[in-house]
DRENKEDO-903298 format. One line per field, with one value per atom (N, C-alpha, C): residue in one letter; x, y, z; atom name; residue number from 0. Coordinates in steps of 0.05 Angstrom, whole numbers, plus 5000, padded with zeros to 4 digits. Layout:
N
res = a;...
east = X;...
north = Y;...
up = Z;...
atom = CA;...
n = NUM;...
END
This chain:
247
res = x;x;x;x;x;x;x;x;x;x;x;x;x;x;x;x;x;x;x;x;x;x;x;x;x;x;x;x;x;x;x;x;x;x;x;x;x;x;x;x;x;x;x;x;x;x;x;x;x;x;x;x;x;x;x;x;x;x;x;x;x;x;x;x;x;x;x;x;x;x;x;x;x;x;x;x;x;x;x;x;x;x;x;x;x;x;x;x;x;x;x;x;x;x;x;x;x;x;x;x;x;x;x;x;x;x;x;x;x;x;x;x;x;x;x;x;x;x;x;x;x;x;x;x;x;x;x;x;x;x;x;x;x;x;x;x;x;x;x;x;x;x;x;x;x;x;x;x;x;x;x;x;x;x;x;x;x;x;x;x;x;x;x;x;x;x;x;x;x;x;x;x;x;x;x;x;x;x;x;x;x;x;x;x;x;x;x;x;x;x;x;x;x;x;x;x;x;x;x;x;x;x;x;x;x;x;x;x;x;x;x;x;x;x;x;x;x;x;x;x;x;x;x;x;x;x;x;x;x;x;x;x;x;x;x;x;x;x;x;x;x;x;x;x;x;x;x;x;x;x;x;x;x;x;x;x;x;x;x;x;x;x;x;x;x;x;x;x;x;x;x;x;x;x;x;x;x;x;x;x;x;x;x;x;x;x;x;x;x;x;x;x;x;x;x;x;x;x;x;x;x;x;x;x;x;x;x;x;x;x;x;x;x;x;x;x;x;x;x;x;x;x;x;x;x;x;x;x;x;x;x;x;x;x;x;x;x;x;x;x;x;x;x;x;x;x;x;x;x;x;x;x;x;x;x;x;x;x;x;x;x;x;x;x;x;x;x;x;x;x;x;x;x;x;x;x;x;x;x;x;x;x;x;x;x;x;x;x;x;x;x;x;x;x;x;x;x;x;x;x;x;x;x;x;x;x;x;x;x;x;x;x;x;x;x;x;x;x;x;x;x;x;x;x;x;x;x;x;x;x;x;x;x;x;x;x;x;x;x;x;x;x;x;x;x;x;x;x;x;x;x;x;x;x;x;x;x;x;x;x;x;x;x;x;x;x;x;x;x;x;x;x;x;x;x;x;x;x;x;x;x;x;x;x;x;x;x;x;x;x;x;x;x;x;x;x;x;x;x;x;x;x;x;x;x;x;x;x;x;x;x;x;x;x;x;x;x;x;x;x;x;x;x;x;x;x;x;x;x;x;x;x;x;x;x;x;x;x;x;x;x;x;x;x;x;x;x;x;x;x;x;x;x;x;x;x;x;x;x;x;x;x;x;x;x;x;x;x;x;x;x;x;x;x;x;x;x;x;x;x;x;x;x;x;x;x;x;x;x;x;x;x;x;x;x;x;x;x;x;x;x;x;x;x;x;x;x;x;x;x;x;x;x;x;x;x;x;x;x;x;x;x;x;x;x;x;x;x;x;x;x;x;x;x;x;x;x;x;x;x;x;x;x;x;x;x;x;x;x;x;x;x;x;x;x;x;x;x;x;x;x;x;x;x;x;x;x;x;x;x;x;x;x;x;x;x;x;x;x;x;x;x;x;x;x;x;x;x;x;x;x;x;x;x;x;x;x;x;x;x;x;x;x;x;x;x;x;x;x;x;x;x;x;x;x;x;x;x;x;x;x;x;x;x;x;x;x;x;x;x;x;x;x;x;x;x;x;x;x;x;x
east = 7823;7826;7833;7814;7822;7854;7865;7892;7915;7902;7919;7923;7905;7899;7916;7911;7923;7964;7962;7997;7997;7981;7985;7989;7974;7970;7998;8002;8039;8051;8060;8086;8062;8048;8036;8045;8048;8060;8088;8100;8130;8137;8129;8119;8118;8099;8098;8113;8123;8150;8182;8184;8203;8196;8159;8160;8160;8162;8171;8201;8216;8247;8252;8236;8249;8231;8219;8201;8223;8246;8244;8272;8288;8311;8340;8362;8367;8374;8374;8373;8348;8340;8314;8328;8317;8335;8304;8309;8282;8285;8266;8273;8279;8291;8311;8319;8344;8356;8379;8407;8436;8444;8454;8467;8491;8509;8533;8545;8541;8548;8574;8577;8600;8591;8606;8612;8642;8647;8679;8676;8700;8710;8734;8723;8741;8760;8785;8793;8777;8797;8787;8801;8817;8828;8811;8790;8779;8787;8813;8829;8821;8823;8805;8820;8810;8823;8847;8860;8886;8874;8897;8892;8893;8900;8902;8883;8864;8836;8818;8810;8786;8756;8738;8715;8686;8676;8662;8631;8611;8579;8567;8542;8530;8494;8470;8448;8435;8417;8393;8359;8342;8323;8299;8287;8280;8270;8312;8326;8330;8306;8304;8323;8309;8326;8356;8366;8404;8400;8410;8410;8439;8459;8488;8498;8508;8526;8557;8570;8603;8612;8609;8620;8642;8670;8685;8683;8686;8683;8704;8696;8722;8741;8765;8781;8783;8781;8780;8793;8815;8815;8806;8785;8761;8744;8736;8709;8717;8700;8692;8670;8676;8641;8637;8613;8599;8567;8578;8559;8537;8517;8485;8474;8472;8457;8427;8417;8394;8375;8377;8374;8367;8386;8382;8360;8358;8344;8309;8301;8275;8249;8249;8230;8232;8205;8205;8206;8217;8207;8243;8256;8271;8292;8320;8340;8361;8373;8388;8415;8429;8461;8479;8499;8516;8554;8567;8592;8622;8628;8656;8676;8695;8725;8741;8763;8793;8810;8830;8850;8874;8894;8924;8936;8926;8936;8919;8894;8874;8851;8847;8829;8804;8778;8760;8730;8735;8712;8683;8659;8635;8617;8595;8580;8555;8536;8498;8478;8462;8439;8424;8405;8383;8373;8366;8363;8338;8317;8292;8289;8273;8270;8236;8232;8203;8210;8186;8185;8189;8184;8196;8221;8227;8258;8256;8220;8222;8206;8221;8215;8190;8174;8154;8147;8151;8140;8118;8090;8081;8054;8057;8040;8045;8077;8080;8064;8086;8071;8036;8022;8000;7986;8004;7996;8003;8026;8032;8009;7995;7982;7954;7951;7924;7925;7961;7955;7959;7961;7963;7921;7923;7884;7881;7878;7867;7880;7907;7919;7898;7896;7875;7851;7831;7797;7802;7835;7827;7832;7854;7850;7819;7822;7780;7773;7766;7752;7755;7785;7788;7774;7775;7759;7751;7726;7691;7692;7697;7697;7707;7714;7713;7699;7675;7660;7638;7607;7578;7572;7561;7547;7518;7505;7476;7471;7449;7433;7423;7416;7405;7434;7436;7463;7463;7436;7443;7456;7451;7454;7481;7492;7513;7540;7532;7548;7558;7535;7536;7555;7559;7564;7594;7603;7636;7647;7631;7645;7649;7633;7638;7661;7659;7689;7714;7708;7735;7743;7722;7720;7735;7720;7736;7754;7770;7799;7818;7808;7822;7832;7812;7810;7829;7824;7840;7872;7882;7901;7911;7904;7907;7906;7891;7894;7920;7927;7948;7975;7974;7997;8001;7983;7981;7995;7979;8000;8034;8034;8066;8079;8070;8079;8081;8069;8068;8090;8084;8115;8145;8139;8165;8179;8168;8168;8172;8164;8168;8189;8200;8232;8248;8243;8265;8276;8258;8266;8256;8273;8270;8245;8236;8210;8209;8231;8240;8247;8255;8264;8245;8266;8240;8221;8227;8192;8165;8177;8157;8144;8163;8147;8127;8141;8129;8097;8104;8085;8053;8069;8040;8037;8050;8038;8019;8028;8010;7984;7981;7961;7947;7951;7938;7925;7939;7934;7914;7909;7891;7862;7865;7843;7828;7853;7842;7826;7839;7820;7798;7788;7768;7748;7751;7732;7729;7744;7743;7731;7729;7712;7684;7676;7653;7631;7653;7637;7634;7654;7647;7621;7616;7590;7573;7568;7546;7536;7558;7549;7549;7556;7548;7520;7511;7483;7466;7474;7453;7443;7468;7465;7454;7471;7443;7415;7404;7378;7362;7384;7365;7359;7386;7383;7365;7364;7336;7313;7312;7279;7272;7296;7285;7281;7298;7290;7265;7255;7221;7210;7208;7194;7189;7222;7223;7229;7239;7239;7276;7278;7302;7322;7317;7339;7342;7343;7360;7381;7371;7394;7400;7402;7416;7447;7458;7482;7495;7480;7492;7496;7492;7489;7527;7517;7545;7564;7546;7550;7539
north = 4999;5027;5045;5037;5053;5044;5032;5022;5034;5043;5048;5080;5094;5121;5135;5108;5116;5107;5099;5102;5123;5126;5165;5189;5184;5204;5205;5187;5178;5200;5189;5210;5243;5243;5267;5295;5274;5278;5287;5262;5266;5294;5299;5328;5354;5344;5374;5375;5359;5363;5371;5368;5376;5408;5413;5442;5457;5452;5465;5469;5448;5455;5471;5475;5500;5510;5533;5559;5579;5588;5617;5612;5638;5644;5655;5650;5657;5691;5705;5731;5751;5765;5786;5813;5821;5856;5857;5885;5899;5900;5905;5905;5940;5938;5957;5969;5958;5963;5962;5973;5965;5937;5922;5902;5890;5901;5898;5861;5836;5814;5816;5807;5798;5769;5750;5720;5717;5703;5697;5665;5655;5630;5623;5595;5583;5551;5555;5526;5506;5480;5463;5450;5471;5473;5491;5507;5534;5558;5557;5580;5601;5624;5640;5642;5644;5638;5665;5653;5678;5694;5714;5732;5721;5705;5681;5666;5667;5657;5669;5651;5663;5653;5665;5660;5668;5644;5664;5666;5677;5681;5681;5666;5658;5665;5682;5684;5672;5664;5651;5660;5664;5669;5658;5649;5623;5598;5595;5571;5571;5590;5591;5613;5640;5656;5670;5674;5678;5708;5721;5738;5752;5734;5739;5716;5712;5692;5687;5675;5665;5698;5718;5741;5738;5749;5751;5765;5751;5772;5778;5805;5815;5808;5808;5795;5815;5807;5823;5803;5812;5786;5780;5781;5768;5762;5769;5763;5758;5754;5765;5770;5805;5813;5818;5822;5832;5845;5876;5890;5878;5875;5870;5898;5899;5927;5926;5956;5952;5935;5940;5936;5898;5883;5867;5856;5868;5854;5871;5876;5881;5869;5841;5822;5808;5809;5797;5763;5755;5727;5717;5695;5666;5676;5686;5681;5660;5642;5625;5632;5632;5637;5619;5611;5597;5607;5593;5612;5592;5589;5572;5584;5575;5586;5563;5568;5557;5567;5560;5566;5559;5575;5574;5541;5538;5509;5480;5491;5461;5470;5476;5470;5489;5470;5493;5492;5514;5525;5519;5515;5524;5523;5553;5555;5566;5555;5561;5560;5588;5596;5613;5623;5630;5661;5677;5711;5711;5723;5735;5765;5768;5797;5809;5824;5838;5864;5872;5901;5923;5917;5926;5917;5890;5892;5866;5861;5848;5821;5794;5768;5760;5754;5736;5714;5700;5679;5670;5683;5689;5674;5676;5670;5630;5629;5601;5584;5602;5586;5584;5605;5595;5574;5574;5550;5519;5519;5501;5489;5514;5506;5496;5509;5488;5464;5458;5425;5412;5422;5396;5397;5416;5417;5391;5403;5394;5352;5348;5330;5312;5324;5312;5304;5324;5312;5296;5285;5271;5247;5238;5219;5219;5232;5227;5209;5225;5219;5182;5189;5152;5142;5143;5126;5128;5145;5145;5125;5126;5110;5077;5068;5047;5035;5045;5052;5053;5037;5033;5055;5069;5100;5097;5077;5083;5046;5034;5017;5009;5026;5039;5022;5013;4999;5018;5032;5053;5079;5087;5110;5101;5080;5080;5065;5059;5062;5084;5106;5135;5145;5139;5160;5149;5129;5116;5130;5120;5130;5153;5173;5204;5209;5204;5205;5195;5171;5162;5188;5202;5210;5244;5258;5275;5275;5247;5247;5250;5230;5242;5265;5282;5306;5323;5328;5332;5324;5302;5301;5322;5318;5326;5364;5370;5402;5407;5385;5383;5391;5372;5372;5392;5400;5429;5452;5453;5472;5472;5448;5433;5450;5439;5449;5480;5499;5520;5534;5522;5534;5521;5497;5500;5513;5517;5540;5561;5579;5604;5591;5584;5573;5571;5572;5566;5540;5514;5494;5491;5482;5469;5456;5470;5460;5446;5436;5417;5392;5392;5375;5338;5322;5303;5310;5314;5321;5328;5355;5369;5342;5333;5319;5287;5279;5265;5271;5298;5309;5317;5322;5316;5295;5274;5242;5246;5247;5235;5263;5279;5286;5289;5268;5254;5230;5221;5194;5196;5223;5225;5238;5246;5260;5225;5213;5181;5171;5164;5150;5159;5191;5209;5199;5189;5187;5152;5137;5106;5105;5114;5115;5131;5150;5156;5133;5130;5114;5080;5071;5053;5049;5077;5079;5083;5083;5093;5062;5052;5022;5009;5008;4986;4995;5026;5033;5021;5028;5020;4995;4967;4943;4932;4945;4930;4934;4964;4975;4947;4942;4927;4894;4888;4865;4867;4891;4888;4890;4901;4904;4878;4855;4828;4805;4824;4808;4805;4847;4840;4837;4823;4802;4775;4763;4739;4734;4744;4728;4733;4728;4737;4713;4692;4663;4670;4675;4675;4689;4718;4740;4755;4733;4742;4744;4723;4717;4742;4765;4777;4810;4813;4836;4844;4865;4890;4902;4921;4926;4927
up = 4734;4724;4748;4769;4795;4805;4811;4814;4798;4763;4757;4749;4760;4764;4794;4817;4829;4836;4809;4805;4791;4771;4769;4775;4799;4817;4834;4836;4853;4837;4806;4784;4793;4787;4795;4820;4837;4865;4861;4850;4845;4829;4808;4793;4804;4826;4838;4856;4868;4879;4867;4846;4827;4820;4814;4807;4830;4862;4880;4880;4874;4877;4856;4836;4813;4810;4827;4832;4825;4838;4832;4816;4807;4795;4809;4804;4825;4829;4803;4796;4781;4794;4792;4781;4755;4755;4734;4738;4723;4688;4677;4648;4638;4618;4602;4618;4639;4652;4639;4642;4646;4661;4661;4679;4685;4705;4699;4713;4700;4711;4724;4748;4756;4771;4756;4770;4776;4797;4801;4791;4786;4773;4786;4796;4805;4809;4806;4795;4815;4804;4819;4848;4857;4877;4896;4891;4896;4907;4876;4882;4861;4860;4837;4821;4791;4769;4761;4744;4742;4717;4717;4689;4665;4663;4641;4628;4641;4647;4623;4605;4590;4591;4590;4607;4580;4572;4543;4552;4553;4567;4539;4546;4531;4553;4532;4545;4531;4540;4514;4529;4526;4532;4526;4556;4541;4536;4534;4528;4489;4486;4466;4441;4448;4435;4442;4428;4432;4440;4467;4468;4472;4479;4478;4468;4445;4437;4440;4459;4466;4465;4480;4485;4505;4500;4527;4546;4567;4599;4602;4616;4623;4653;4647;4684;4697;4729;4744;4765;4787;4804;4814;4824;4837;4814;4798;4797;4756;4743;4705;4710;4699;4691;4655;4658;4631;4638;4618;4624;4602;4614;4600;4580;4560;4552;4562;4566;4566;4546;4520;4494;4490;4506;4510;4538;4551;4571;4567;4543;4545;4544;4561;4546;4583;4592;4611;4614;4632;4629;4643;4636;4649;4622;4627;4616;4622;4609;4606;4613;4638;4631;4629;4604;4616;4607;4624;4631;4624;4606;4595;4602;4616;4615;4610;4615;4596;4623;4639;4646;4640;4639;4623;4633;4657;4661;4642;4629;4621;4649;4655;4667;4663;4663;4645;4667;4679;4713;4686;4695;4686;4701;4693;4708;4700;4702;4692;4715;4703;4719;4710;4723;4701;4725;4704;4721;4709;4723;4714;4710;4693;4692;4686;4701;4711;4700;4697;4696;4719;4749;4761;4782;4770;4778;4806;4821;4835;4826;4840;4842;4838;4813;4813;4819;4845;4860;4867;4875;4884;4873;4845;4828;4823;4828;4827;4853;4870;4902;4897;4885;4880;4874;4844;4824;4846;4854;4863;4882;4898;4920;4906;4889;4858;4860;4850;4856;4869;4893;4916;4918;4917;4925;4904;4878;4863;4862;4865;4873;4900;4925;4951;4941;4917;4909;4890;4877;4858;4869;4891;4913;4929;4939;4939;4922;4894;4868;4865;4865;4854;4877;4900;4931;4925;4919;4922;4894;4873;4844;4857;4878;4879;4910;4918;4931;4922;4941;4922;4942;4915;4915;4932;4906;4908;4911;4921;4926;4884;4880;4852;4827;4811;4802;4778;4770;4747;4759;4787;4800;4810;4818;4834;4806;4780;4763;4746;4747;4736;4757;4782;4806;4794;4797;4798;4773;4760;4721;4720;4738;4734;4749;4778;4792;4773;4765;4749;4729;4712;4692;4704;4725;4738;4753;4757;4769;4739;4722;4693;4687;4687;4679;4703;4727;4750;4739;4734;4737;4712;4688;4663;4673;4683;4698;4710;4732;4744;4721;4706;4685;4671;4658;4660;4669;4698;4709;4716;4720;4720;4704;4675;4649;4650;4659;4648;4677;4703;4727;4712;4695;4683;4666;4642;4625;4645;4660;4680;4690;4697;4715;4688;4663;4638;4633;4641;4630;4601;4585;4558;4543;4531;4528;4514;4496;4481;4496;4517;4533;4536;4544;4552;4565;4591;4610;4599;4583;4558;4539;4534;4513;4534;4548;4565;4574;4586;4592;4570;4549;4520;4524;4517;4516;4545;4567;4586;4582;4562;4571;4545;4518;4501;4517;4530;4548;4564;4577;4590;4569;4545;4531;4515;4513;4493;4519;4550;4569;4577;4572;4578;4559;4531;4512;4519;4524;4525;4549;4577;4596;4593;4574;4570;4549;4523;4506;4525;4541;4551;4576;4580;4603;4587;4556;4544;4533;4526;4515;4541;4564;4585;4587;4593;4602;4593;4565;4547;4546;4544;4535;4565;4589;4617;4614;4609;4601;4577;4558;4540;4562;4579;4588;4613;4631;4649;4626;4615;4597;4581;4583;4579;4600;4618;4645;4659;4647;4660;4640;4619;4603;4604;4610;4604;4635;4660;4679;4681;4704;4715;4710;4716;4705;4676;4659;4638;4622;4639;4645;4660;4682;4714;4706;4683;4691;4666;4657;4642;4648;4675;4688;4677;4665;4656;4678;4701;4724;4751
atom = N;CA;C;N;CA;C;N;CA;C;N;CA;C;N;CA;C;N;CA;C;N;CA;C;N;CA;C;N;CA;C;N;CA;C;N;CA;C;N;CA;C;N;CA;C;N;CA;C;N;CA;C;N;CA;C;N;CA;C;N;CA;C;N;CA;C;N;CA;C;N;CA;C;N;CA;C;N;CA;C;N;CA;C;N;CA;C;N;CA;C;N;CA;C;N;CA;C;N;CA;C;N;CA;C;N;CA;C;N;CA;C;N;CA;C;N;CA;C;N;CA;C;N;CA;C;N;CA;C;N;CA;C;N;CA;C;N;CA;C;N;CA;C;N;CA;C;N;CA;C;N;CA;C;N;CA;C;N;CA;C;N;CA;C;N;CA;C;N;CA;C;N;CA;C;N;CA;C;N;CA;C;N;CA;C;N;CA;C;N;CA;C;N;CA;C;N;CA;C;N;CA;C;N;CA;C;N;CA;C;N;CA;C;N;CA;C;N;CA;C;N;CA;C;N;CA;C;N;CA;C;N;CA;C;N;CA;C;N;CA;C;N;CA;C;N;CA;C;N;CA;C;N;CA;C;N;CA;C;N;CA;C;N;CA;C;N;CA;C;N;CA;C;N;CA;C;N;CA;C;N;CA;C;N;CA;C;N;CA;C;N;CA;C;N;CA;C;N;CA;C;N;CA;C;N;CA;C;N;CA;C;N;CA;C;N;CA;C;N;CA;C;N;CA;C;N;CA;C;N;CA;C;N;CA;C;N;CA;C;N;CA;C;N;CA;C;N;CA;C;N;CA;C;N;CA;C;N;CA;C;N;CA;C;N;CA;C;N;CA;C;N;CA;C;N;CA;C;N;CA;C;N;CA;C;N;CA;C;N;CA;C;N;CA;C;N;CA;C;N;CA;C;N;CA;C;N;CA;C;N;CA;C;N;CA;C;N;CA;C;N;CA;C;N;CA;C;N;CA;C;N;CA;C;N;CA;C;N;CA;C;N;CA;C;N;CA;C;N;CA;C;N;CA;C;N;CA;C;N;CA;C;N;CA;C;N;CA;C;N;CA;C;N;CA;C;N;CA;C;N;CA;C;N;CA;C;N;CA;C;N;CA;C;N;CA;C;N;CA;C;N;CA;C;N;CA;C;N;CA;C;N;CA;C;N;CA;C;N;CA;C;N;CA;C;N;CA;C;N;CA;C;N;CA;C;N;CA;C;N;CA;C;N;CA;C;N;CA;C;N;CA;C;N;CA;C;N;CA;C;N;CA;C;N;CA;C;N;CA;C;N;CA;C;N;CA;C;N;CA;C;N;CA;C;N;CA;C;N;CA;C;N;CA;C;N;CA;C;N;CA;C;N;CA;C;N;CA;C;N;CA;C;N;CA;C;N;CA;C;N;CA;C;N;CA;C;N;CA;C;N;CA;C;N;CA;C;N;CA;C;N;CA;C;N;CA;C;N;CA;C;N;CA;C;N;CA;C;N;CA;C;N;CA;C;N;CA;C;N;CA;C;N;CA;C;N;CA;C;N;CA;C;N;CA;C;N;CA;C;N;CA;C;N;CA;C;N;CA;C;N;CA;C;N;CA;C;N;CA;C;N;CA;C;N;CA;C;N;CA;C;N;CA;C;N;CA;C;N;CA;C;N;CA;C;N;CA;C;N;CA;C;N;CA;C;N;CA;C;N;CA;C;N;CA;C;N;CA;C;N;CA;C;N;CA;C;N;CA;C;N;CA;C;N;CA;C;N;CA;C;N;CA;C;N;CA;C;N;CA;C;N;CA;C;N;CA;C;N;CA;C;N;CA;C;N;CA;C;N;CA;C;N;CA;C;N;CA;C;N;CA;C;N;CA;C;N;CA;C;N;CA;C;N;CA;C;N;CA;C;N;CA;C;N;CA;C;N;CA;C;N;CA;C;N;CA;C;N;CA;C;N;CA;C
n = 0;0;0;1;1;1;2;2;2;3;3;3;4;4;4;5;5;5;6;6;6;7;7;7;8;8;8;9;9;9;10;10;10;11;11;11;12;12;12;13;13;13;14;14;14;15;15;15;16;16;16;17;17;17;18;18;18;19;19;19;20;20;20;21;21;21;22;22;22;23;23;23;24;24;24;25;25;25;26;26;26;27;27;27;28;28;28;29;29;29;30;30;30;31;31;31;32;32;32;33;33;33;34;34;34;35;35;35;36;36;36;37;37;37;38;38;38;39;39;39;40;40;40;41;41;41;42;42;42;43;43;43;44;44;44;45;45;45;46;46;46;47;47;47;48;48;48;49;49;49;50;50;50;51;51;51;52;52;52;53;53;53;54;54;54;55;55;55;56;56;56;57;57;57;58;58;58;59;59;59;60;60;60;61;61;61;62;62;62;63;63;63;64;64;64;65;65;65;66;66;66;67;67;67;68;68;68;69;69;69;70;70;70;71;71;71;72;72;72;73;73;73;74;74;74;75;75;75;76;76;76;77;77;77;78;78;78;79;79;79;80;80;80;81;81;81;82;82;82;83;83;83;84;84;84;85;85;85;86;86;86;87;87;87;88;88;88;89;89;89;90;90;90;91;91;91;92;92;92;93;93;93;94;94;94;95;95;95;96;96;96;97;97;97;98;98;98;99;99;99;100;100;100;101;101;101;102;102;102;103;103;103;104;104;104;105;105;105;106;106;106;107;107;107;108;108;108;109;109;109;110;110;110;111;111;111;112;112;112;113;113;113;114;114;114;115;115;115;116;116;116;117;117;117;118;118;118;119;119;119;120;120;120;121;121;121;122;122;122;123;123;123;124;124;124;125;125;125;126;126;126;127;127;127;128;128;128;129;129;129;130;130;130;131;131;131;132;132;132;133;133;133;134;134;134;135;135;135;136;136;136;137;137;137;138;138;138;139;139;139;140;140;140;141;141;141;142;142;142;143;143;143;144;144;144;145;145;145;146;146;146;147;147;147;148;148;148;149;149;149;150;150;150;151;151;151;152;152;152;153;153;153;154;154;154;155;155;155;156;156;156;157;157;157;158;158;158;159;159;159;160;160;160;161;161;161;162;162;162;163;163;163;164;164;164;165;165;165;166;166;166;167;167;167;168;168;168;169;169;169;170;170;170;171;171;171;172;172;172;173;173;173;174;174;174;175;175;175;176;176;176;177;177;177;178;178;178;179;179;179;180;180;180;181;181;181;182;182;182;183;183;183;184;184;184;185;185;185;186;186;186;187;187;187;188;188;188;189;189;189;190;190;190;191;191;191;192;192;192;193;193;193;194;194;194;195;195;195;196;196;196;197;197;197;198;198;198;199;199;199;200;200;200;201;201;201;202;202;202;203;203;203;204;204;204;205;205;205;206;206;206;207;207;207;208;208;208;209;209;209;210;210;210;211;211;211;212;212;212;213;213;213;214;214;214;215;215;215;216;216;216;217;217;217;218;218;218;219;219;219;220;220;220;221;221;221;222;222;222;223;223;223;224;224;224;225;225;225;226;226;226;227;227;227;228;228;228;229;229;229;230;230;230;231;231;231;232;232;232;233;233;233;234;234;234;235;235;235;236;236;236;237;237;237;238;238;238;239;239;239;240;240;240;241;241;241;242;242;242;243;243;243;244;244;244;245;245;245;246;246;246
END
């Protein structure tokens, strides 16, 4: 069990290294603001696209709700903008952009990224780098946890089986916190909550609520059934149920 907790803890690792690379957005503007987009587009020569060029923006908010559906941008030679209404950007949180064009030759530029929006207009990071720094903590005591759980506590085999089962029992739980937070910096960065990970991420943390109950009820029936087998040992003498010790 310890072995396989600590391949857990590995994808765990891997995890929070993924929700470090998608902490922030790459655009901050305040809410019920105006916003006037300008992106430039460029072939695949990276020459900027001609007047010819049609370019359609699409927002979703989210990932979820449609807040611009296939609108045309306007040309400019440098750049296609589109102004944002206020009207639309009143809802804090991870907007979705993505950017289709067409050029007169076949060739079709695209480009997606995601703008945040605050009420005052600046970068909420701050709160991630937090969370993040939760789980590496919380990630180091549950490496502990599993060591000490395969490690004799106590002299005592009731005291030093209670001590392991509990560590096992709160590295569970630890990791299942961990995931958690994962889950909720992703959602804030605007990944898909529909997505695999999301759903991955439930399973492993049913997985961890079924092994939480199978490691408790299994320390309640070992306790118990050693308790009955010492209390016949000091009856009947130790040769006949030496060889049935639980833990």
């Amino acid at each position: 069990m310890s072995k396989k907790l600590l391949t857990m803890v590995l994808f765990m690792f891997i995890l929070i290294m993924f929700s470090v690379n998608t902490l922030g957005s790459d655009l901050t503007l305040p809410r019920n603001q105006e916003y006037d987009m300008k992106v430039p587009c460029l072939t695949e020569n990276n020459s900027l696209c001609g007047s010819g060029t049609v370019c359609i923006l699409t927002i979703l908010y989210n990932t979820k709700e449609t807040i611009i559906s296939n609108d045309t941008m306007s040309y400019n030679p440098t750049f296609f903008n589109y102004t944002i209404s206020a009207n639309n950007l009143t809802k804090e949180g991870v907007y979705n952009t993505y950017i289709n064009c067409i050029t007169p030759n076949g060739e079709y530029p695209y480009d997606a990224f995601n703008f945040q929006v605050t009420n005052s207009g600046n970068a909420i990071v701050s709160n991630n780098i937090f969370s993040v720094g939760v789980m590496v903590f919380l990630l180091f005591i549950t490496i502990i946890f599993i060591y000490l759980s395969m490690k004799k506590i106590s002299d005592n085999k009731y005291i030093n089986f209670i001590a392991r089962r509990s560590f096992l029992i709160v590295s569970v739980f630890l990791m299942m916190w961990d995931s958690s937070i994962i889950a909720d910096i992703a959602k804030q960065t605007g990944l898909d909550v529909n997505s695999p990970m999301f759903a991955f991420m439930e399973i492993f943390g049913w997985i961890g609520y079924v092994s939480i109950v199978i490691l408790i009820l299994d320390f309640v029936i070992r306790t118990m059934n050693q308790y009955k087998i010492d209390k016949k040992k000091r009856r009947y003498g130790d040769q006949e149920w030496e060889k049935k010790k639980l833990f």
